[in-house]
Backbone as numpy.savetxt, mean C-alpha at the origin, in Angstrom:
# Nx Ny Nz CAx CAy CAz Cx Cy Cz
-11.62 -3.22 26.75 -12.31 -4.05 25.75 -11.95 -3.57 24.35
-11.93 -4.30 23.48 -11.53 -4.48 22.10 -12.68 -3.61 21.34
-11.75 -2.44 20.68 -12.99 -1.96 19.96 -12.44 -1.58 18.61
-13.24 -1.96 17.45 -12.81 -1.61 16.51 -13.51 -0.30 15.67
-12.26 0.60 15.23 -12.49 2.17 15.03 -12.75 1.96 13.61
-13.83 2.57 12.62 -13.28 2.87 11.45 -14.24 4.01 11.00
-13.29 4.70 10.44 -13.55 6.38 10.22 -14.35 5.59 8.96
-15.39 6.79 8.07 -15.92 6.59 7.35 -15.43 7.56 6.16
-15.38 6.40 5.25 -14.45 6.25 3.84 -14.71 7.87 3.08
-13.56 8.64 2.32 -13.75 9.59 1.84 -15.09 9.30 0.47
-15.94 9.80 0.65 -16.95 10.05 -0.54 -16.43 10.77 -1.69
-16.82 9.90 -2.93 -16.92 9.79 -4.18 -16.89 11.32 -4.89
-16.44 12.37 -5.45 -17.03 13.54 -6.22 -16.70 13.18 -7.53
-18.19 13.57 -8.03 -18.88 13.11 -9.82 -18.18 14.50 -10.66
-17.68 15.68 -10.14 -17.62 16.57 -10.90 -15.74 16.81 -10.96
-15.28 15.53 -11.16 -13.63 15.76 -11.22 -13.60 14.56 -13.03
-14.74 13.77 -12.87 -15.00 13.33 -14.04 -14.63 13.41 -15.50
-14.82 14.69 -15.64 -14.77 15.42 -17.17 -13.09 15.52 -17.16
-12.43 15.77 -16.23 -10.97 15.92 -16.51 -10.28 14.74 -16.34
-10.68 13.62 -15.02 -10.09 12.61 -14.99 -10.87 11.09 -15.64
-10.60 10.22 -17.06 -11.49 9.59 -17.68 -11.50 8.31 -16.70
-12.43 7.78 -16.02 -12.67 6.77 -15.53 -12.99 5.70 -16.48
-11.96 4.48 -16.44 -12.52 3.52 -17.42 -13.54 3.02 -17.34
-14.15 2.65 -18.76 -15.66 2.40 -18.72 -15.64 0.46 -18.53
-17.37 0.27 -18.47 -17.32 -1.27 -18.13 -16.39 -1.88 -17.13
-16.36 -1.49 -16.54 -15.43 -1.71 -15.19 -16.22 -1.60 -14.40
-15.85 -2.62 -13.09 -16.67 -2.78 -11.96 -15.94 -2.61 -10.27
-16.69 -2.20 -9.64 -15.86 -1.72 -8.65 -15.64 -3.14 -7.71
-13.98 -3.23 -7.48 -13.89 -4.41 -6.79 -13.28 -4.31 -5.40
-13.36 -4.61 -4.58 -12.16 -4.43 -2.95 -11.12 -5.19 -3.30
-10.43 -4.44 -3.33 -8.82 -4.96 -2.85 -8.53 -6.54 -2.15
-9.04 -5.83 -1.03 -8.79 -6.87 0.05 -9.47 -8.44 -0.36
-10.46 -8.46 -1.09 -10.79 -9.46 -1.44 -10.50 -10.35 -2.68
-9.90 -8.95 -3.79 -8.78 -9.73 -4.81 -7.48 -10.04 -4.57
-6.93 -9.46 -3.38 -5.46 -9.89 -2.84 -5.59 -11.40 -1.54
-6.58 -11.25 -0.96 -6.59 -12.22 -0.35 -7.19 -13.98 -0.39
-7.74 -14.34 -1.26 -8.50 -15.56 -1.53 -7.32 -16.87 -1.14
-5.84 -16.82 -1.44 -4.76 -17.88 -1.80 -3.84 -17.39 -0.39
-3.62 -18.31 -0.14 -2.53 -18.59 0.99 -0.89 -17.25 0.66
-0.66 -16.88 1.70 0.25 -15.43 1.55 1.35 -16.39 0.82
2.59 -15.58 0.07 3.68 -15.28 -0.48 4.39 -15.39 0.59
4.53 -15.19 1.57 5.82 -14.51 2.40 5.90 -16.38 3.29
7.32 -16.01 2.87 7.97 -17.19 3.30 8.66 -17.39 4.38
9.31 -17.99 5.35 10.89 -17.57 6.49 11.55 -17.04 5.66
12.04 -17.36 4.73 13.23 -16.97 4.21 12.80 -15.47 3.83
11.47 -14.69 3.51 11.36 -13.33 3.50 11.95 -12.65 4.75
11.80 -13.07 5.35 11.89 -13.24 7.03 13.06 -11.62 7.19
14.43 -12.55 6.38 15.42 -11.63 6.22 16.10 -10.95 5.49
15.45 -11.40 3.93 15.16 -10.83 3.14 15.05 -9.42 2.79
13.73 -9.01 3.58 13.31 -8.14 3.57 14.36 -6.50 4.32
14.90 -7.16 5.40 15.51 -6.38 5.91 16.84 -6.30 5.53
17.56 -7.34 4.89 18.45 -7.35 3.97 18.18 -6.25 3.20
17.51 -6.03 2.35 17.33 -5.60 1.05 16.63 -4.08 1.65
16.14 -3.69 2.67 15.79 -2.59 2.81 17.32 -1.70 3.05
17.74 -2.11 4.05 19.16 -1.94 4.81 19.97 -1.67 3.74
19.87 -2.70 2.79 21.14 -2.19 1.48 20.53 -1.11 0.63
19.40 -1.27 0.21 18.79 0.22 -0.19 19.46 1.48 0.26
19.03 1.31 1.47 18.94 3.10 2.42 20.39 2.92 2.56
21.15 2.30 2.84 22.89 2.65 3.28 23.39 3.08 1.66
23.44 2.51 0.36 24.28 2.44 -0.21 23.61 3.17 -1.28
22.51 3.24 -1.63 22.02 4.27 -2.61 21.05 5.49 -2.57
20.10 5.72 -1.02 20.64 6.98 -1.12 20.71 7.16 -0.22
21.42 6.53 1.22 21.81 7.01 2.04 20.37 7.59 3.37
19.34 6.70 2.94 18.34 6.72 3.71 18.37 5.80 5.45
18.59 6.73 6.49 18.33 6.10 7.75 18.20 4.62 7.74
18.74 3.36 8.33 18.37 2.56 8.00 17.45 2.30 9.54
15.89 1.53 9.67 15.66 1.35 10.82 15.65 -0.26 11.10
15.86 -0.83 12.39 16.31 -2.32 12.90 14.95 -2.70 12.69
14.72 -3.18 11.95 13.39 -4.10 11.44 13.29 -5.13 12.56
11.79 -5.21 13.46 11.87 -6.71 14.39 11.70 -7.92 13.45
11.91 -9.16 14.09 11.70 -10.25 13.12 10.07 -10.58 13.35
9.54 -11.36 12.27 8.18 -11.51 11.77 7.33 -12.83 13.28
6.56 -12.14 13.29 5.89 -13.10 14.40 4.91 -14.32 13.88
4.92 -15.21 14.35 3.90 -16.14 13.27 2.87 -17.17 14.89
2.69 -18.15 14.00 1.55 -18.70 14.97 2.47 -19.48 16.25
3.77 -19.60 16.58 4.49 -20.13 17.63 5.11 -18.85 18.57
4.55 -17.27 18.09 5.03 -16.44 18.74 4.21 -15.66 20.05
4.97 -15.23 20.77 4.17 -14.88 21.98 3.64 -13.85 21.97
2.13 -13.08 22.40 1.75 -11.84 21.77 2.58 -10.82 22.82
2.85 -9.28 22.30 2.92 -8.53 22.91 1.92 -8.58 24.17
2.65 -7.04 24.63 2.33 -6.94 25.88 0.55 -6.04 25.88
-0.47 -6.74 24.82 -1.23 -5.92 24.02 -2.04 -4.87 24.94
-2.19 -3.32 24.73 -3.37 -2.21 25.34 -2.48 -2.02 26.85
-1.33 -1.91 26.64 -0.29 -1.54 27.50 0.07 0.02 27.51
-0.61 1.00 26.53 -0.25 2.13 26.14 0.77 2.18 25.38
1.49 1.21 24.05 2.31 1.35 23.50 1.52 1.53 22.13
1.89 2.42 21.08 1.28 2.59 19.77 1.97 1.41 19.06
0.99 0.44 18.68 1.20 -0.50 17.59 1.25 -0.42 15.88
1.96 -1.06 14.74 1.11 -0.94 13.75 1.62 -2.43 13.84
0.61 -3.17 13.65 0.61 -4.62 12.74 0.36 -4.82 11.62
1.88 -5.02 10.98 1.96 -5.29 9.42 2.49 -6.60 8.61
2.63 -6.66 7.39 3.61 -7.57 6.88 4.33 -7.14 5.95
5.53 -7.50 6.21 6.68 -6.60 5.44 6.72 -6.57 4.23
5.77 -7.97 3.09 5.66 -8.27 2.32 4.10 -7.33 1.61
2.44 -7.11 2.42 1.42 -6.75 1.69 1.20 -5.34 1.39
0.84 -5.17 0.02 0.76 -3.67 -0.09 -0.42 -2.50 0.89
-0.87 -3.76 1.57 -2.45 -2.33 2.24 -1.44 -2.49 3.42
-0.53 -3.50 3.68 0.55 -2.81 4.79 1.28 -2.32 4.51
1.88 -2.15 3.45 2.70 -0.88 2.84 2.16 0.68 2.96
0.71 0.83 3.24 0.49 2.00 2.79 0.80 2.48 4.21
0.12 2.03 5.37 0.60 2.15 6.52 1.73 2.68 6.77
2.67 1.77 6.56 4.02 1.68 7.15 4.83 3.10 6.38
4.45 3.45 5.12 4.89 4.28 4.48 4.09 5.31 5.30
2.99 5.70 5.37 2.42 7.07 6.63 3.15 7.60 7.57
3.38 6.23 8.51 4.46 5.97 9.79 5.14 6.37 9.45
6.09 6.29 8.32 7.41 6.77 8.13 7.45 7.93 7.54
6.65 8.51 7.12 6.50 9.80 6.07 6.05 10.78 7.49
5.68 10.36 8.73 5.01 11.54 9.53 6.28 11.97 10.89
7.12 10.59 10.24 8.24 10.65 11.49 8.13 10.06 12.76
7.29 8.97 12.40 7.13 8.49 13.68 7.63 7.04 14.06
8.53 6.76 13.97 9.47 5.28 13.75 9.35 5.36 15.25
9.76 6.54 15.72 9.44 6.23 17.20 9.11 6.05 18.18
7.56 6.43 18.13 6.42 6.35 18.87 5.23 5.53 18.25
5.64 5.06 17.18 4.87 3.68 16.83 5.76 2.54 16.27
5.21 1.05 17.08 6.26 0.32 17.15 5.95 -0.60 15.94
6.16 -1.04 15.35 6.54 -2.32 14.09 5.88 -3.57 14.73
4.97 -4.23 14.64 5.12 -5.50 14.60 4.54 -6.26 13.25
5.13 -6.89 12.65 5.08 -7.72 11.65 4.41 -8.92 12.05
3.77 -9.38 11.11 3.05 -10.55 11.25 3.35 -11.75 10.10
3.43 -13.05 10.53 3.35 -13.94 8.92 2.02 -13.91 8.54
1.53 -13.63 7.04 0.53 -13.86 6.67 -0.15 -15.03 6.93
0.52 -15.75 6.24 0.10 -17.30 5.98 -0.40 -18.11 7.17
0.77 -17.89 8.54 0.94 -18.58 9.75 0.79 -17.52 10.81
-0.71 -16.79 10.75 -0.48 -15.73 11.67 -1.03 -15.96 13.21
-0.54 -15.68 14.23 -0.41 -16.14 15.48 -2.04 -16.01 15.81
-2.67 -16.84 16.64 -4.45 -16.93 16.72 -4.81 -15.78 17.67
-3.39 -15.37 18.47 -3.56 -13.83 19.29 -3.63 -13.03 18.20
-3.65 -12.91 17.62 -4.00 -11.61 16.67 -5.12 -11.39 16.50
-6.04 -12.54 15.93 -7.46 -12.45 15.50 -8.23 -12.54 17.00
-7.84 -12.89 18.07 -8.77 -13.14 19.07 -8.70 -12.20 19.94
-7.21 -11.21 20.38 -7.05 -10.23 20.96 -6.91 -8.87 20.15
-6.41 -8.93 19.04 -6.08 -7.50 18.25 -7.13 -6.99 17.33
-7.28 -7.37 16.37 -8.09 -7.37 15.55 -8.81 -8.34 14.74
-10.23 -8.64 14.83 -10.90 -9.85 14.76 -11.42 -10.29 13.22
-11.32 -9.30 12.51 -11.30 -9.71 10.92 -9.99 -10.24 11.01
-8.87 -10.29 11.48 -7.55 -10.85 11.13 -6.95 -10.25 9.67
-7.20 -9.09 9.75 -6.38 -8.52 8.21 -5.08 -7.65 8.78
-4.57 -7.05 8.01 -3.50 -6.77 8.00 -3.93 -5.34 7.04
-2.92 -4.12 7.44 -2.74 -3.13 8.34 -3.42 -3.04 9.66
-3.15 -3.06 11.03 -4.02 -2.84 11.74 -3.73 -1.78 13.15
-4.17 -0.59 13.30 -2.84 0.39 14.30 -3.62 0.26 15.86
-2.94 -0.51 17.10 -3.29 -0.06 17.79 -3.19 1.01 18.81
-3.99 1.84 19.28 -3.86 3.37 19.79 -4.40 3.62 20.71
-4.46 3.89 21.91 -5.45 4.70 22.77 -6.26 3.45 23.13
-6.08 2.39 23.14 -6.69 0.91 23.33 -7.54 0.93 22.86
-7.62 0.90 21.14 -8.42 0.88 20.54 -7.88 0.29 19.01
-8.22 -0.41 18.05 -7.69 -0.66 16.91 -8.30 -0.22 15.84
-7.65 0.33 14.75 -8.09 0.65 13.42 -7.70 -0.35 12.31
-8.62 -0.86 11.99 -8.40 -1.54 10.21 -8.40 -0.47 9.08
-7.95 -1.49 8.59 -8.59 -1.53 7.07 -7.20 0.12 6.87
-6.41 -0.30 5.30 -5.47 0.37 5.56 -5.92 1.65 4.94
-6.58 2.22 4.16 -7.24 3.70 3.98 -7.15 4.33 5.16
-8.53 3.30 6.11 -8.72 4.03 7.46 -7.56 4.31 8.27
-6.55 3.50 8.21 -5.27 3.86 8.97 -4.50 4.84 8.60
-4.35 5.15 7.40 -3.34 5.83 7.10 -4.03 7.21 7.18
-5.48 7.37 7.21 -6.15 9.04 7.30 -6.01 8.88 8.94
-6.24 7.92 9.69 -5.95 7.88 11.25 -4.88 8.69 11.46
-3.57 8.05 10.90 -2.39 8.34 11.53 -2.09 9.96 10.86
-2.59 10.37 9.83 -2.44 11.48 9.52 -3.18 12.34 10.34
-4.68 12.35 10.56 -4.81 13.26 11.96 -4.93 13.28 12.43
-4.33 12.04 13.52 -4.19 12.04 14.97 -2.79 11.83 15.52
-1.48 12.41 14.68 -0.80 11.80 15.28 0.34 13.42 14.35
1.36 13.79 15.44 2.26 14.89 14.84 2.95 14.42 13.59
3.37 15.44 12.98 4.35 15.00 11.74 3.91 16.12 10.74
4.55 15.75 9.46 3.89 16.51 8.47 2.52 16.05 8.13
1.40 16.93 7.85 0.39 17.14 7.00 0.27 16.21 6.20
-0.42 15.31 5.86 -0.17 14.56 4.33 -1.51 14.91 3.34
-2.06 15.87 3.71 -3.10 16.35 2.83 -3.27 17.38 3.20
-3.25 18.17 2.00 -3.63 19.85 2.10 -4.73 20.29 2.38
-4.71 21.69 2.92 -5.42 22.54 2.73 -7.07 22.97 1.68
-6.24 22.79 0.77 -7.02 23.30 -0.79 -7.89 22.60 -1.01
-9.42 23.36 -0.82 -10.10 22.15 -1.64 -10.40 21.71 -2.59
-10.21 22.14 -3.36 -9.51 21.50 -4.93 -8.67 20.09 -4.62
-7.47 20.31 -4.04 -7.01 19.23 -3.59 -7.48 17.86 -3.09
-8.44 18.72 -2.03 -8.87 17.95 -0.97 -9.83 16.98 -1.98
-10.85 17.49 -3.03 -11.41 16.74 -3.78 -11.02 16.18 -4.97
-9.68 16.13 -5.31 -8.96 15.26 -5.59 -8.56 14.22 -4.97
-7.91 14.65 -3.50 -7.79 13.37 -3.12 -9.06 12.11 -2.74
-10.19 12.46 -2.38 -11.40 11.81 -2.48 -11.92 10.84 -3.46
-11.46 11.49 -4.71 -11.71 10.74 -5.96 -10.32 9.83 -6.05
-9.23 10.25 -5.75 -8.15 9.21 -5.86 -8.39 7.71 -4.85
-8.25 8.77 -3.92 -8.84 7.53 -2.60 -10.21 6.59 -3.06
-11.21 6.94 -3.84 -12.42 5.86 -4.15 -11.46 5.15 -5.38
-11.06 5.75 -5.99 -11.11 4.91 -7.24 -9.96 3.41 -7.00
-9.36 3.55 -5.38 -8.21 2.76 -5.50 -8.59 1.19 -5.34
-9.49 1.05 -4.98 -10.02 -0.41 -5.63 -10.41 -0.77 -6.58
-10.78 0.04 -7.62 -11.35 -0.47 -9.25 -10.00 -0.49 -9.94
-9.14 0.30 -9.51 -7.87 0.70 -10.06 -7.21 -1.43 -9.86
-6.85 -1.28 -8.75 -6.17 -2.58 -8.28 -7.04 -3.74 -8.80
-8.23 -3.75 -8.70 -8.60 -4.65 -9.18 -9.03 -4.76 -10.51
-9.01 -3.41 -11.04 -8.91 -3.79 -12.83 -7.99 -4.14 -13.68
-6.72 -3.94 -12.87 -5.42 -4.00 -13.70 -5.61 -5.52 -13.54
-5.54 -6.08 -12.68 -5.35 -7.99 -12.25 -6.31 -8.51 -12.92
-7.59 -8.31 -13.01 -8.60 -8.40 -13.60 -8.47 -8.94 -14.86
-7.86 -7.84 -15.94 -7.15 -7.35 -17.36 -6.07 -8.65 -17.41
-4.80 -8.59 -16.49 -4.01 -9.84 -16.85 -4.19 -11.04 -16.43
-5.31 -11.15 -15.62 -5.93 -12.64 -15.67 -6.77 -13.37 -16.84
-7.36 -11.93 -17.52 -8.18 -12.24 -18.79 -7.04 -12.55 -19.56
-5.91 -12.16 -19.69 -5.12 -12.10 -21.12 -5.46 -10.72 -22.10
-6.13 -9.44 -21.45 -6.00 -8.32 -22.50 -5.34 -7.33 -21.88
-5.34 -6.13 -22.73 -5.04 -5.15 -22.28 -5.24 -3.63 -21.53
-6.35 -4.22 -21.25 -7.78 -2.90 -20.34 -6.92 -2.65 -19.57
-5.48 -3.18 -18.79 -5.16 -2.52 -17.49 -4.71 -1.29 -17.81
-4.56 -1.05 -19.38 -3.76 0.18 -19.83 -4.55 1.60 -19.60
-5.69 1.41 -19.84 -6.77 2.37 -19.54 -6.50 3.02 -17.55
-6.43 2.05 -16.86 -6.50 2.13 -15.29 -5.03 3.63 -15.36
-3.67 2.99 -16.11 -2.92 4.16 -15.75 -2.96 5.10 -16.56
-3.69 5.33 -17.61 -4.13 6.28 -18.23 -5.24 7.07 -17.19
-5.78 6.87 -16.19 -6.51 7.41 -15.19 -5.65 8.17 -14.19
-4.37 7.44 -13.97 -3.18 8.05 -12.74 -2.90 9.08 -13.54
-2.41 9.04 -15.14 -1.73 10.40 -15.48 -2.74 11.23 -15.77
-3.85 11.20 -15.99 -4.89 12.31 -16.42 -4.89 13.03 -15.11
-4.65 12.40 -13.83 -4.96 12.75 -12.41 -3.45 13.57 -11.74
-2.36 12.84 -12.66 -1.28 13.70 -12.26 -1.36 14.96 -13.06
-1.86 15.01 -13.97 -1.71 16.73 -14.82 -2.70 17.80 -14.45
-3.44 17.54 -13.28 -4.28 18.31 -12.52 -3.92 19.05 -12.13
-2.75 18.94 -11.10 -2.11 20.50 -10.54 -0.65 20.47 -10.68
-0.08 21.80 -11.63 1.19 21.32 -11.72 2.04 22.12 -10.73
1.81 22.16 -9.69 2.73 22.79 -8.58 3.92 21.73 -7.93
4.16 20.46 -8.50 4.80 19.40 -7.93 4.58 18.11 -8.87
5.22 17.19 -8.67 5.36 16.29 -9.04 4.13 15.24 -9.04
3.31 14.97 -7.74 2.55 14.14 -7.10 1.14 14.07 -7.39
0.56 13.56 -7.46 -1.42 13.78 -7.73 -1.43 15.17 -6.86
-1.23 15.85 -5.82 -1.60 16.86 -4.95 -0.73 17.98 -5.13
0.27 17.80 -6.17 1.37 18.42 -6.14 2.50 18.39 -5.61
2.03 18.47 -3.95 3.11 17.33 -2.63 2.52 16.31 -2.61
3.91 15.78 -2.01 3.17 14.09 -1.59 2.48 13.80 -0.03
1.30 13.02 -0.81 0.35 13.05 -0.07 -0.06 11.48 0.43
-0.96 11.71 1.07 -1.94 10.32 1.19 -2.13 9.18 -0.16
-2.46 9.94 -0.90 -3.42 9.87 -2.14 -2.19 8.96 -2.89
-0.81 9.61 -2.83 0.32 8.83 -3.62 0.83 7.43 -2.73
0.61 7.35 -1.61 1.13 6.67 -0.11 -0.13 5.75 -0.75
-1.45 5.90 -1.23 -2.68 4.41 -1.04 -2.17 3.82 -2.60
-1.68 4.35 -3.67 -1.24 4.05 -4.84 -0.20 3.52 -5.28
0.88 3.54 -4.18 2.46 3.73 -3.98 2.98 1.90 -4.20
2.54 1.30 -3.65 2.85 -0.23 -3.26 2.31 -1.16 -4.47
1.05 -0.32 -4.84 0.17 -1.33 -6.23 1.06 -0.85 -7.53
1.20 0.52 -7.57 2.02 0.72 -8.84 3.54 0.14 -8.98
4.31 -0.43 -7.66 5.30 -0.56 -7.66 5.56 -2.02 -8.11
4.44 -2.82 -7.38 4.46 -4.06 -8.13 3.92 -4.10 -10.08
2.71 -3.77 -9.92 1.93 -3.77 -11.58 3.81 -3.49 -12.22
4.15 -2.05 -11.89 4.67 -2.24 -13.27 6.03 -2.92 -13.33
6.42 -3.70 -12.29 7.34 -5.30 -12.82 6.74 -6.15 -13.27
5.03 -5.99 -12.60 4.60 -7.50 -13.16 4.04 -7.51 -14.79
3.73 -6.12 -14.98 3.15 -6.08 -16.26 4.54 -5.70 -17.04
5.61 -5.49 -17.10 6.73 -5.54 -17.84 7.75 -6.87 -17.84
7.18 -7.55 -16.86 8.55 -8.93 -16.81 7.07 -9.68 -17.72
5.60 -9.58 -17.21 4.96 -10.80 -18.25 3.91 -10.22 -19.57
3.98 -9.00 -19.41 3.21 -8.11 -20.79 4.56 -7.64 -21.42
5.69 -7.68 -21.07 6.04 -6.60 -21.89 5.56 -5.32 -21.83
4.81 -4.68 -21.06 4.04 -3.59 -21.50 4.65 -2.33 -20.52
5.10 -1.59 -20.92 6.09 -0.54 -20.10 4.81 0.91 -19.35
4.66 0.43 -18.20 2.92 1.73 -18.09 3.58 2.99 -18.11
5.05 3.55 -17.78 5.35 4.88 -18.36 5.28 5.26 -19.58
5.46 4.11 -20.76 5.17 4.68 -21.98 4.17 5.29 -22.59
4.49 6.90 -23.22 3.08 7.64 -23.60 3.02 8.38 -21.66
3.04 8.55 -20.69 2.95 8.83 -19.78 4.09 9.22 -19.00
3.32 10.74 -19.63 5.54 11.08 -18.56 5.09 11.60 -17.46
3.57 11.92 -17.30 3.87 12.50 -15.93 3.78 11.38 -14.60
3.29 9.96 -15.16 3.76 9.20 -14.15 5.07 8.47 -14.13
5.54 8.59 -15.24 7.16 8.35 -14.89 7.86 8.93 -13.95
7.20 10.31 -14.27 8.12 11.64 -13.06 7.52 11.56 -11.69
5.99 10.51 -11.70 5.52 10.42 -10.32 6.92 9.24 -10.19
6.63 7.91 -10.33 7.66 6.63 -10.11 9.32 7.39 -9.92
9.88 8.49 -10.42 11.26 8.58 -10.16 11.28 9.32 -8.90
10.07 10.20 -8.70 10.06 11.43 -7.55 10.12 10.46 -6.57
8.91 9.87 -6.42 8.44 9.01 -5.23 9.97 7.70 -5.21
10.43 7.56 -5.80 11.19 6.41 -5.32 12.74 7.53 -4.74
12.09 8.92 -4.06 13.24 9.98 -3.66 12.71 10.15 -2.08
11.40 10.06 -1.88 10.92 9.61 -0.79 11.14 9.07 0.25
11.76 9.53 1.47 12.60 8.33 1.76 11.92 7.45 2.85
10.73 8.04 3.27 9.28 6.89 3.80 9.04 6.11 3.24
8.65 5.85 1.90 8.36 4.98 0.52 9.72 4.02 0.88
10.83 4.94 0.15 11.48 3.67 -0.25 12.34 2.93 1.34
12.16 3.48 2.44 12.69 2.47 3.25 11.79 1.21 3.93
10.59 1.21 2.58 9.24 0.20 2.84 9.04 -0.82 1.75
10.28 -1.03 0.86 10.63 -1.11 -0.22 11.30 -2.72 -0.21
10.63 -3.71 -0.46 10.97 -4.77 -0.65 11.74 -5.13 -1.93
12.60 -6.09 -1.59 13.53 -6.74 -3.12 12.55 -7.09 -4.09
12.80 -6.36 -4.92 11.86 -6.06 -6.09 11.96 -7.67 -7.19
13.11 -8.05 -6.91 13.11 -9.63 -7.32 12.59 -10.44 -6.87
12.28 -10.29 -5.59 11.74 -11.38 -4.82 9.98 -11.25 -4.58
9.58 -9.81 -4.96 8.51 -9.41 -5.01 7.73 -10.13 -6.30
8.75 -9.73 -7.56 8.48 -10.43 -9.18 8.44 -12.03 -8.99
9.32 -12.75 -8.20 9.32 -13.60 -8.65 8.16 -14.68 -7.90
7.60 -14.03 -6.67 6.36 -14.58 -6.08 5.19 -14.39 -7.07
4.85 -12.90 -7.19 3.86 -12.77 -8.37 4.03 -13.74 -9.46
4.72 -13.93 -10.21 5.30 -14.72 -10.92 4.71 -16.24 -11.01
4.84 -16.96 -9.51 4.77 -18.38 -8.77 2.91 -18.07 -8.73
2.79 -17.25 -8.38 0.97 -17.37 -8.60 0.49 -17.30 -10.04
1.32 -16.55 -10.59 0.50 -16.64 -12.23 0.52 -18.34 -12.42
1.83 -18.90 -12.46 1.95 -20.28 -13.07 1.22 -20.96 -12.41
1.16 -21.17 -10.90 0.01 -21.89 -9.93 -0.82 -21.73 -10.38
-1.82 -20.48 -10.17 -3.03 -19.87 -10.02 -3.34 -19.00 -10.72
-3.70 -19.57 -12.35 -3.63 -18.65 -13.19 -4.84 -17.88 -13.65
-6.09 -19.22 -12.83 -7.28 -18.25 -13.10 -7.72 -17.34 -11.90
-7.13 -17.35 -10.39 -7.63 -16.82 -9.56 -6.72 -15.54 -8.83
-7.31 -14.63 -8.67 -6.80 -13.32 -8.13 -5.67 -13.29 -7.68
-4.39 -12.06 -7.83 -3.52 -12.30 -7.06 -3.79 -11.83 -5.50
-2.65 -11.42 -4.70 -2.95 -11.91 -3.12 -1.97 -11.05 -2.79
-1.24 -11.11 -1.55 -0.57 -10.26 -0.72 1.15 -10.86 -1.08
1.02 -9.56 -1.93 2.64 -9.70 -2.62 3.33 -8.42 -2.53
């Protein structure tokens, strides 16, 4: 029987405050509910796209493993062989809370004992929601015949229940850093969209929060120093914001901020991250197609 797992969310610490400035008048929003309201982005033609453009990544610039991407399953496809004892993740090659996933998977080494299945957003097969997971969202890992949502919960899943490297330290210093990174990642996502749906500039404040948070420990590059969880739930939103806020603000979020520049060059060395790494044109130019559509309502799974 279908059971759905979800670990309970890292809690909030008030005393990281004074060093990291949380923007004020801001309201805490879910993700999932400012990315999802409008019909998905991902098209057939992402279809191959995607694996196009990963494939030429990893072969030709830096020589990152390339892995055989399956093709995208939609509502005419037949479900797996589901609670067969095979480790699932159900993603879309295109949404960032399946990005964070898929980047875990790949950061822990496990391409091979957890299998890929992709889903179409838009046209997603009715076995999904009736046999897999019954909110019908996307990240979703199945394990031990059991499923985990919601992509936070997945990606602390797959970190400790499953071999690989560590993706969170020791230290608790750290450890309560990453807590506060991990809460704040929905006010974060949803203040920046928030900001360029209004027409101002408050999203500037949100990455003025990432670099106050990167100059915390300087043993490394990353919010943790190594890369962690904490950079893996941040990794996919910062990658879009800052095309979308530089192809339609003009507004460059490394400027004035070098230590997240040096996060954006480290992390794109990563080679979990970037073999999760969609055509960054084709990413801009969907975002793009919703501003002009849908200019007063949230963006969505891009």
């Amino acid at each position: 029987m279908l059971r759905v797992f979800r670990p309970l969310l890292l809690s909030s610490k008030n005393n990281l405050k004074s060093s990291i400035r949380i923007p004020r008048n801001t309201k805490s929003y879910s993700l999932s509910n400012l990315f999802s309201p409008l019909p998905c982005l991902c098209s057939t033609n992402y279809k191959t796209r995607v694996i196009t453009a990963t494939a030429s990544m990893a072969t030709t610039s830096l020589n990152v493993p390339v892995e055989t991407l399956p093709p995208v399953l939609d509502s005419t496809s037949e479900p797996p062989s589901i609670f067969d004892g095979t480790t699932r993740l159900y993603i879309s090659y295109v949404c960032p809370y399946a990005q964070r996933a898929w980047i875990t998977r790949n950061s822990k080494g496990l391409q091979e004992k957890i299998k890929l299945v992709p889903i179409e957003l838009n046209n997603k097969p009715d076995w999904y929601k009736e046999k897999v997971y019954p909110p019908n969202k996307l990240p979703a890992l199945e394990h031990n015949n059991q499923v985990i949502g919601e992509s936070l919960d997945v990606i602390k899943y797959l970190d400790t229940n499953f071999e690989g490297p560590t993706l969170l330290p020791n230290d608790p210093a750290k450890r309560e850093l990453a807590e506060e990174l991990l809460a704040y990642t929905g006010e974060f996502g949803g203040g920046v969209i928030r900001s360029v749906l209004k027409g101002n500039q408050d999203f500037g404040a949100h990455f003025d929060y990432l670099e106050a948070a990167l100059s915390k420990f300087s043993d490394g590059p990353f919010f943790l120093g190594e890369f962690s969880l904490a950079d893996i739930a941040y990794a996919p939103f910062v990658e879009r914001y800052q095309m979308l806020l530089l192809d339609v603000k003009k507004y460059d979020i490394t400027t004035g901020r070098p230590k997240l520049a040096s996060w954006i060059e480290e992390l794109n060395k990563i080679d979990g991250y970037i073999q999760t790494k969609y055509d960054p044109a084709e990413l801009l130019a969907a975002m793009k197609r919703v501003f002009v559509s849908h200019p007063t309502q949230p963006l969505l799974h891009f």
